[in-house]
C-alpha positions as CSV (number, residue, x, y, z in Angstrom):
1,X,48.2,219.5,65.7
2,X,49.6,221.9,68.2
3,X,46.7,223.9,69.4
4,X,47.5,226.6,72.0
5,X,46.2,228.6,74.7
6,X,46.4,232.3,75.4
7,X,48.3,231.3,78.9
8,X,50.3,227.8,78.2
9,X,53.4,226.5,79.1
10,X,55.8,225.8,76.0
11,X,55.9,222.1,76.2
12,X,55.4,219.6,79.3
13,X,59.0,219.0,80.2
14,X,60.1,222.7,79.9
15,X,62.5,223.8,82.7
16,X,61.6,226.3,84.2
17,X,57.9,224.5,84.1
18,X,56.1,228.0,83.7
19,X,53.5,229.2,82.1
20,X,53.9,232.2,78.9
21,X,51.2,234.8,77.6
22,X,51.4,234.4,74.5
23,X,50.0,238.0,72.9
24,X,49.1,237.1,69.5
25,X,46.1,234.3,71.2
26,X,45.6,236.6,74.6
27,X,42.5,239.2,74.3
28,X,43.2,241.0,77.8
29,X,40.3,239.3,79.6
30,X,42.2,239.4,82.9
31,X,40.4,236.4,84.0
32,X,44.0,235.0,84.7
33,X,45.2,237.6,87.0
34,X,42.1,236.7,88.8
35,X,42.7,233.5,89.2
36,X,46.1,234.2,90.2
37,X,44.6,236.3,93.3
38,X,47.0,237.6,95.8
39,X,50.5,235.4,93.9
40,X,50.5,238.7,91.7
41,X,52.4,236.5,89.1
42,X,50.8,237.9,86.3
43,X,51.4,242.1,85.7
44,X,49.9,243.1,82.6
45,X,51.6,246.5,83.2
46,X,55.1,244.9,82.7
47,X,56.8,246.3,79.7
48,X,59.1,244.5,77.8
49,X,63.3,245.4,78.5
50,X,66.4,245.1,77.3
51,X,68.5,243.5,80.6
52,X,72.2,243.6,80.5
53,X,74.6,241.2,82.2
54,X,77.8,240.4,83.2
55,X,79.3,237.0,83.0
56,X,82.2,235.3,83.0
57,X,80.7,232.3,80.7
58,X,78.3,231.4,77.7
59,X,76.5,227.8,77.2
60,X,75.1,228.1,73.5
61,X,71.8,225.5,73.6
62,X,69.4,227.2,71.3
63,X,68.2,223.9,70.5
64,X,67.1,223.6,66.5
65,X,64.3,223.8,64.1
66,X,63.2,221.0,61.7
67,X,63.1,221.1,58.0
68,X,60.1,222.2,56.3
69,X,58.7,219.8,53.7
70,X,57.2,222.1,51.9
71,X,60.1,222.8,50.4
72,X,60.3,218.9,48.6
73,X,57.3,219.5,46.1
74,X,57.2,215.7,45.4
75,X,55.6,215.1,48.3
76,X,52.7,217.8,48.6
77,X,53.1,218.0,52.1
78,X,50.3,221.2,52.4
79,X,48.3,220.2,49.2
80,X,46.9,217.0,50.8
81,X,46.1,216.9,54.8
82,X,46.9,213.6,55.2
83,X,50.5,214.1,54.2
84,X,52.0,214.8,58.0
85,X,55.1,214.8,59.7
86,X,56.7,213.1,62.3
87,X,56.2,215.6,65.1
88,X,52.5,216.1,64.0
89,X,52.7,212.4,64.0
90,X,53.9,212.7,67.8
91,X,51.1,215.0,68.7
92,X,48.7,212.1,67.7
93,X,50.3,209.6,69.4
94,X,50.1,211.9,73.0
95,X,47.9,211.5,75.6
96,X,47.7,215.4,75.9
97,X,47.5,215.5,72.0
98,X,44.7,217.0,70.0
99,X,43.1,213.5,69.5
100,X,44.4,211.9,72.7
101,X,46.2,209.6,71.6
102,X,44.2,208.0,68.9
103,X,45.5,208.0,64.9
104,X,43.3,209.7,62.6
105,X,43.5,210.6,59.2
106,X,43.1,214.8,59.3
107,X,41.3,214.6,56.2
108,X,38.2,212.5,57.5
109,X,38.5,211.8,61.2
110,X,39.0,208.1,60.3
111,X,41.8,205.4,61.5
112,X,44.3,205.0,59.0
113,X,44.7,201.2,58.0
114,X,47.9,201.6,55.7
115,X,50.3,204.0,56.8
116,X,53.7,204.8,55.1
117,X,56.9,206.3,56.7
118,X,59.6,208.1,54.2
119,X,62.9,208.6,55.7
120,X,65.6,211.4,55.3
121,X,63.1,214.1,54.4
122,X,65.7,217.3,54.5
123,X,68.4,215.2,55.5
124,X,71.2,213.0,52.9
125,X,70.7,215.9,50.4
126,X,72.8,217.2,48.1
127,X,69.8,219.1,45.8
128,X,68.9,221.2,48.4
129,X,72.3,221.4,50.3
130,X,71.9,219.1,53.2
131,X,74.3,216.4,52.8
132,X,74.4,215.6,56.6
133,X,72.4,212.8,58.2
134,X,70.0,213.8,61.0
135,X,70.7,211.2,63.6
136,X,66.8,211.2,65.0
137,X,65.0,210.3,61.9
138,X,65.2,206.8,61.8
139,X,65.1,205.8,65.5
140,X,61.9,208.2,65.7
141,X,60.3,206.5,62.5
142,X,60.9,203.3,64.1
143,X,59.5,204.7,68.0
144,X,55.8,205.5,66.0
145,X,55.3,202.4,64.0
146,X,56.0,200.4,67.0
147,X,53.6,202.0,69.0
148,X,51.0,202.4,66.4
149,X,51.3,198.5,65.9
150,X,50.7,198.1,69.3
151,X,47.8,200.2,69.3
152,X,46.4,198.9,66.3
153,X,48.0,195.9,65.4
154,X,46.3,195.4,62.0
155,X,47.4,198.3,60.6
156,X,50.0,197.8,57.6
157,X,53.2,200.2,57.8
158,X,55.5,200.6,55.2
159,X,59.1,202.2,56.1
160,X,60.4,203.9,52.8
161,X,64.2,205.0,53.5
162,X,67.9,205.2,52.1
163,X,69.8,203.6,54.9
164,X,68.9,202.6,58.3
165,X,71.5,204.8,60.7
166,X,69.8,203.5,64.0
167,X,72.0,205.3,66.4
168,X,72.6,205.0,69.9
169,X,72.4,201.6,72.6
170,X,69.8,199.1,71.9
171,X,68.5,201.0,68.9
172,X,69.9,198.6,66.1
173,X,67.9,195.6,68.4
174,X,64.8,198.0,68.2
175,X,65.3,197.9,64.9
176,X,65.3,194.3,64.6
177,X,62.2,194.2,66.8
178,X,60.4,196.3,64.6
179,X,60.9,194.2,61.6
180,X,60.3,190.8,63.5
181,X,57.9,191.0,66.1
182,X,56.0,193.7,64.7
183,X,56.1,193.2,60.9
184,X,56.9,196.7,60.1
185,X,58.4,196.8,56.2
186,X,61.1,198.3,55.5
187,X,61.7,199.4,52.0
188,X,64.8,200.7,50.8
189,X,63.8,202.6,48.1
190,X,64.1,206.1,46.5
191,X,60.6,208.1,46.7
192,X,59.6,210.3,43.3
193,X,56.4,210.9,44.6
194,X,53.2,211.2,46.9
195,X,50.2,211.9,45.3
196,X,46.3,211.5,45.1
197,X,44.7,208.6,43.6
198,X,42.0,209.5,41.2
199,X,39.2,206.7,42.2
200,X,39.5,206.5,45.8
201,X,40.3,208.7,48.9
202,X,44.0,207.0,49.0
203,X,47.4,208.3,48.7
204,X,50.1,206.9,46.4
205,X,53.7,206.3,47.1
206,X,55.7,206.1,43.8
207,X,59.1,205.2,43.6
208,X,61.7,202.8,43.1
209,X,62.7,200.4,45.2
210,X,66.8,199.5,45.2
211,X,66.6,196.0,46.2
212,X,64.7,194.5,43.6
213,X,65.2,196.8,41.1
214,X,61.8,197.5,40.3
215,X,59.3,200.9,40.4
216,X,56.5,200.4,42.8
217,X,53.3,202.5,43.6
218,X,51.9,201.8,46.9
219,X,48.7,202.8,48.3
220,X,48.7,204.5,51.7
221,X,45.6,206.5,53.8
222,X,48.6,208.3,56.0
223,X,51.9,209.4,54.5
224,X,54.5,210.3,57.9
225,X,57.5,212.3,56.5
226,X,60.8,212.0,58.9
227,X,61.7,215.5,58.7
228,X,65.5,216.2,59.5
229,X,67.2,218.8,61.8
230,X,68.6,222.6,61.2
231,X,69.7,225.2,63.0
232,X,67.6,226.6,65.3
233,X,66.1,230.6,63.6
234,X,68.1,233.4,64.1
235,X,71.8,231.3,64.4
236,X,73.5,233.1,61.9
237,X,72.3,236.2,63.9
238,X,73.5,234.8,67.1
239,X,77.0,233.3,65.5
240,X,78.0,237.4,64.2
241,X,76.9,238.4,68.2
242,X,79.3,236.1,69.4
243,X,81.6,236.0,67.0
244,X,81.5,232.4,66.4
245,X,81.8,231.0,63.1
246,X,79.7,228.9,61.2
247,X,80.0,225.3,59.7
248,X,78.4,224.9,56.0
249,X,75.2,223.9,56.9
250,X,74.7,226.8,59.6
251,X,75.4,225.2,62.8
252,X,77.8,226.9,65.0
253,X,81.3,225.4,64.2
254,X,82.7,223.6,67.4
255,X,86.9,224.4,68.5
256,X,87.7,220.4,67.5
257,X,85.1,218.1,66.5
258,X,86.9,215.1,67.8
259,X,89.0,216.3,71.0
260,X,87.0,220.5,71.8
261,X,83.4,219.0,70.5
262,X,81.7,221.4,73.2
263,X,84.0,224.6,72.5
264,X,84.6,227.2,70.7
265,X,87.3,229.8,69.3
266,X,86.4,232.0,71.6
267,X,87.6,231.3,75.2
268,X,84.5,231.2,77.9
269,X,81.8,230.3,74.9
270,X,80.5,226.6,75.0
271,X,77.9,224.7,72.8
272,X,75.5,222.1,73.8
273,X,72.8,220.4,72.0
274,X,72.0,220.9,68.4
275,X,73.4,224.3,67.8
276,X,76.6,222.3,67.2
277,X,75.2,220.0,64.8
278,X,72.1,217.6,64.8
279,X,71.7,214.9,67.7
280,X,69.8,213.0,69.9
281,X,68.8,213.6,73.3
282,X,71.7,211.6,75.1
283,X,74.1,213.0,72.9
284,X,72.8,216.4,73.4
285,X,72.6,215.4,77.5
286,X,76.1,214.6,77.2
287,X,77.6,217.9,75.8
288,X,75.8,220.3,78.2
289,X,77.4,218.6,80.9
290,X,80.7,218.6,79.2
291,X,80.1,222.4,78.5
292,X,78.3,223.0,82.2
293,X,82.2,221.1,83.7
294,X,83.8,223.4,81.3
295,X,81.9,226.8,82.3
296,X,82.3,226.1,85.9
297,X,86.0,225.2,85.7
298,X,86.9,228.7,83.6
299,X,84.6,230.8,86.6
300,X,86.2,229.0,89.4
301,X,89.7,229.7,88.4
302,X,88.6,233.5,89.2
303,X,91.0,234.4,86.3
304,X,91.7,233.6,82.8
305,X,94.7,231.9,81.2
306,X,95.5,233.5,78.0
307,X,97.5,231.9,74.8
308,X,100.8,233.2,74.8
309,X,100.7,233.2,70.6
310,X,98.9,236.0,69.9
311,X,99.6,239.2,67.7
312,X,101.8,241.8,69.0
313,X,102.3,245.3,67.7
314,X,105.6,247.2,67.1
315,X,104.1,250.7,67.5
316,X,107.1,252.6,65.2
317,X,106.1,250.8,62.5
318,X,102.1,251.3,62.8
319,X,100.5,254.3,60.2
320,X,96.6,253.8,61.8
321,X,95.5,252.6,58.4
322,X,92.9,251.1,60.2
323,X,92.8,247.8,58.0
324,X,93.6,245.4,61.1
325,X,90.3,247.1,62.5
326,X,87.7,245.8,59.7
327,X,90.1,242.2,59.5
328,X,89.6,241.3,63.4
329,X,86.1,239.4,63.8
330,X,87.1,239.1,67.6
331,X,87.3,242.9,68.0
332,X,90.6,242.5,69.3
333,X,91.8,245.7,68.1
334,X,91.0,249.6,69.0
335,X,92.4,252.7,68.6
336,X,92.2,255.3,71.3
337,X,94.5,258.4,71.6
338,X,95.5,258.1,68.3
339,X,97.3,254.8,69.4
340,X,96.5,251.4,67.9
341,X,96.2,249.3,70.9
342,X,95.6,245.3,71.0
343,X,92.6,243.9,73.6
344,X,94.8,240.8,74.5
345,X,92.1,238.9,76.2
346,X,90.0,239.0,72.9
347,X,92.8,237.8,70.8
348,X,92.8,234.4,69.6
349,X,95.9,234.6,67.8
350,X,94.4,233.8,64.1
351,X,97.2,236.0,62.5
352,X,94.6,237.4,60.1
353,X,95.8,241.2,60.9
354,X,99.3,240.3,61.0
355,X,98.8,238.9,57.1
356,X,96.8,242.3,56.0
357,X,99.4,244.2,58.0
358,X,101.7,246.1,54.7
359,X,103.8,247.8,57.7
360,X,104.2,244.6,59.4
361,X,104.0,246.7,62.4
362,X,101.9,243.4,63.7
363,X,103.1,240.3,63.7
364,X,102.7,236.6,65.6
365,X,105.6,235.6,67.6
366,X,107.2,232.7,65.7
367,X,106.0,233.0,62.3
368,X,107.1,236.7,61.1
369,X,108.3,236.2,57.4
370,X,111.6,236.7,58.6
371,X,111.4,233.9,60.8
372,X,109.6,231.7,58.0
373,X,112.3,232.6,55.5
374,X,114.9,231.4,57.9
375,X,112.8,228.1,58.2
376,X,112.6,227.2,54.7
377,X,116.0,228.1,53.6
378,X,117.6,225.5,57.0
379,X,114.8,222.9,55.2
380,X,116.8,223.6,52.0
381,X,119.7,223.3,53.0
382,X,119.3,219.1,54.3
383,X,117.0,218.9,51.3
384,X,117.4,214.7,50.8
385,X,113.9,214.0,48.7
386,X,112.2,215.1,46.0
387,X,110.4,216.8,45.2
388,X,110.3,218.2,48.6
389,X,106.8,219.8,50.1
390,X,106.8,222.3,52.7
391,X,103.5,223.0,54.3
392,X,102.2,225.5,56.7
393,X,99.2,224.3,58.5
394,X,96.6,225.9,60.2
395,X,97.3,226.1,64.2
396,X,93.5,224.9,64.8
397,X,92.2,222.5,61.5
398,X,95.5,221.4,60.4
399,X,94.4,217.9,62.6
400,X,91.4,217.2,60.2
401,X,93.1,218.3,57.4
């Protein structure tokens, strides 16, 4: 499905649209550098380095990964070839795809006349810890069957899903398309399993379906699973570099989700795409130009304005225990001539030091326990309901809370 060559650009709408060697295919013919002649664009004596920079700004867009089936048993996605995914299902359906275009069946070279599409593969999970919906799935699912059926307008295709979520403008009327124009099926249903039929060269669906309460085993010759979205390899990696937490799944957790969705903690380091979380290509359009505004709007200034509620340290009362040093994730703290000294443009004023602090020599202006004594006992004393509940809320997810 996604055949290679030695010298290949990663995919037709890559920016910068250049070609890669890739080493693991390439077996040092040279015959590129020829053809190259006197560009010089390829050096096979270039070693790989390690090139440090400067900047004032980071734009996350690592882009993402999708789930691997193989993990779902049920649906023997490497035990029979004609069990395929959507994006194998979108190398068929390209021009510039291994088939050019036309649908075959891996197993036999031959045009599928039943073809089934199961939804929320990876995604709407709670077995295998992926309770979050994709956002692609359906409206991709949809985007094939239509243009199958207008390839090959006999062919039967059955839609197996949980709920239809077809996001975005004109995708719900897409939807409605699909189903009356084109008479795609659409199934809700709840799939147990894909398997082999004994007497012919068929796949069967098994499963239930919700709406007429009934178990159903449906033949199929192609079996499309809509994978879902996670976080691109080596995130968790790249969140402890930048110090930039994680959400539950392993996406890179954003400053606000409803008001910051393109921030982060960490001043100067924007997301954009589907590091954040999964989405579809306006959506991910969208937030890189909110983070691009952003970036250029922090480097313009020429200088950086810092939050005045950060720690502070009363050096009398500091013993260099060195606790506040394995606490602070933004690297905040350092001591240098025997001195504890605080890196305020790294502080993000999370008060985590302050609370492991057992000298108190550092403390957030504001809410020193002296200062949240005082509080409470002034709530005490006007005390008029009860029972009375007095809550201190986070400075950042106090809002969704």
């Amino acid at each position: 499905f996604f055949p290679r060559k030695a010298i290949d650009v990663p995919f037709p709408q890559a920016i910068p649209l250049l070609p890669n060697i890739l080493e693991e295919y390439c077996i040092g013919c040279k015959a590129c550098q020829q053809a190259c002649g006197d560009r010089d664009a390829i050096d096979f004596e270039q070693d790989s380095e390690i090139v440090n920079l400067n900047v004032g700004s980071i734009i996350v867009a690592t882009g993402l990964k999708t789930f691997d089936p193989a993990l779902m048993g049920e649906y023997n996605y490497l035990k029979y070839p004609d069990v395929i995914t959507t994006m194998q299902m979108e190398r068929l359906l390209n021009n510039d795809g291994p088939t050019h275009g036309k649908i075959i069946r891996p197993s036999n070279g031959k045009h599928p006349r039943k073809i089934s599409f199961i939804l929320c593969v990876g995604s709407r999970n709670k077995q295998i810890h992926r309770e979050y919906c994709s956002q692609t799935c359906c409206n991709v699912s949809i985007k094939q069957a239509v243009l199958i059926k207008k390839e090959y307008p006999d062919t039967v295709i059955n839609i197996y899903y949980n709920d239809i979520r077809a996001i975005g403008k004109n995708c719900e009327e897409f939807y409605n398309r699909a189903r009356e124009a084109f008479g795609i099926r659409f199934i809700k249903s709840n799939i147990s399993a894909v398997v082999k039929s004994d007497t012919t060269e068929e796949l069967l669906v098994r499963g239930e379906d919700v709406v007429e309460d009934s178990i159903f085993e449906n033949k199929s010759e192609l079996v499309v699973l809509a994978v879902g979205i996670e976080p691109a390899k080596g995130t968790d990696e790249l969140s402890k570099v930048l110090n930039v937490s994680l959400d539950p799944y392993g996406f890179l957790l954003e400053k606000h989700l409803k008001v910051k969705p393109s921030e982060t903690t960490l001043n100067g380091i924007y997301l954009a795409g589907a590091i954040q979380g999964p989405k579809d290509i306006p959506s991910s359009i969208a937030q890189a130009e909110s983070a691009a505004a952003k970036a250029i709007s922090l480097i313009a200034k020429g200088k950086v304005e810092l939050d005045p509620h950060i720690v502070y340290l009363d050096q009398e009362k500091c013993d260099l225990c060195r606790l506040c040093l394995d606490t602070c994730i933004y690297s905040a703290l350092n001591i240098e001539g025997g001195k504890l000294e605080i890196i305020k443009a790294n502080c993000s004023g999370c008060g985590a030091c302050a609370a492991m602090c057992h000298s108190d020599a550092l403390y957030v202006p504001g809410f020193t326990k002296n200062q949240i004594s005082v509080q409470i006992q002034s709530i005490l004393k006007q005390k008029s309901e009860y029972p009375l509940i007095i809550a201190f809320l986070c400075n950042w997810c106090s809002y969704v809370g």
